[in-house]
N, C-alpha and C positions, 0 to 999 in steps of 0.2 A: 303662099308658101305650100309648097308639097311635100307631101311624106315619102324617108327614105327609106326604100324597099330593096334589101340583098341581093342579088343572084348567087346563085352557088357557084357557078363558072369563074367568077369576077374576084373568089376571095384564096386569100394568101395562107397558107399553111403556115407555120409555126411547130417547132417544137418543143417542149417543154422538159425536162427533166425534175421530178420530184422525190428528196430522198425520203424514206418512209422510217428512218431508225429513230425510236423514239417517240414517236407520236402517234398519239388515238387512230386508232383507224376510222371511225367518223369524221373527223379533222382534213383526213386523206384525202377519203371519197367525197366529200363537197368540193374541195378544192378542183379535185379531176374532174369534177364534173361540171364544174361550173366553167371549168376550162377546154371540157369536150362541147359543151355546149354556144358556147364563142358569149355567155354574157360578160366576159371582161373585155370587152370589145364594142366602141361605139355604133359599129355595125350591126348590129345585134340585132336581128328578126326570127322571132318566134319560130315561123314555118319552114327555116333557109340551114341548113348545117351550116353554122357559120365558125364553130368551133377549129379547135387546135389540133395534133398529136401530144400524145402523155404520155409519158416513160415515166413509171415508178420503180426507184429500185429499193432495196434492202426490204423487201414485203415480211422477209423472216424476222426482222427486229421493229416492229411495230407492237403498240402496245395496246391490249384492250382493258380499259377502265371498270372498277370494282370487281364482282366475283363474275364476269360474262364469260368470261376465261373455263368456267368449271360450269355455269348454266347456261351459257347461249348455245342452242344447235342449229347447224345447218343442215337442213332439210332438201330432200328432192323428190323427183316420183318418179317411178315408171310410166305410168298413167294406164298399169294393171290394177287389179282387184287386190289391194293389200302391198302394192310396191313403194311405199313410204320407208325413205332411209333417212336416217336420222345420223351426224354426226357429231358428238360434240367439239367445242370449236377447240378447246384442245389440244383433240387427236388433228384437227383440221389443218390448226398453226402449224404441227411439227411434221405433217407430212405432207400438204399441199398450202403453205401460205399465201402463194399465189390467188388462187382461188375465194380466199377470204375478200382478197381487196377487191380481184372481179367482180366476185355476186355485190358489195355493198355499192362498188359503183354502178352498175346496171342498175342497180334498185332505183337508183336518184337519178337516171336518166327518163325523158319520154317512154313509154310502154308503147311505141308505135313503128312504124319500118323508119321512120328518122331516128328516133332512139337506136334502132339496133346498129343505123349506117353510123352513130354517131359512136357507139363503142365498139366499132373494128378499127377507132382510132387510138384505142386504149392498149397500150404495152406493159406486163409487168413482170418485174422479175424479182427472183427469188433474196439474190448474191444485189453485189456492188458492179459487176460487167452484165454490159449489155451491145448487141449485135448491132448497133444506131451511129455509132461516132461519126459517118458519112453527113448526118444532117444537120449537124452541128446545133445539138440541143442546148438550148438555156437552162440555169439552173432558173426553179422556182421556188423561192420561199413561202413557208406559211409564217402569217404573225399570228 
């Protein structure tokens, strides 16, 4: 018996639709990411993108658990001498919610050029419309 090995060519997209109103945003970003990554799929090879496309939408009514809301910051750099910006998340939710759900899913993907090819399959939006109905997404549930 031989072992079965991906190609990238060979594999089927999918769309996924995930509503985000209401739930953890750590809850979110495993889901996407385990969804960008193709592991809910018997195909599943490590070294191979063998993942989905993710559409999140409602990223504004997502919810973050205990007090992270008023202590967690999101951080960036310049990568000058002193270009450390700090946000807290906050101000972060009410003026780029997007952005929250981006950095936590990046964080849980690969750190590698397949991680990166793997989150230009990540869409998300702010609202309940989004620019996709062409590719006739599934909804996704979390349990």
């Amino acid at each position: 018996m031989t072992t079965f090995f991906a190609k990238a060519q060979d594999q089927e997209r999918k769309w996924f639709i995930i509503d985000a109103a209401g739930i953890p945003l750590g809850r979110i970003a495993t889901e996407a990411a385990r969804l960008l990554r193709g592991k809910h799929k018997v195909t599943f090879t490590p070294n191979v993108d063998t993942g989905d496309h993710v559409i999140i939408i409602n990223a504004a009514k997502l919810v973050l658990t205990g007090n992270k809301l008023n202590d967690k910051m999101y951080r960036r750099h310049s990568g000058y001498p002193g270009g450390l910006k700090e946000v807290p998340y906050k101000k972060l939710m009410q003026t780029m919610p997007e952005r929250a759900m981006e950095h936590a899913v990046k964080g849980m993907l690969p750190h590698n050029k397949l991680g990166a090819q793997m989150y230009t399959k990540l869409k998300v939006y702010k609202g309940e419309t989004h620019p996709h109905q062409a590719q006739q997404a599934e909804i996704w549930t979390i349990q």
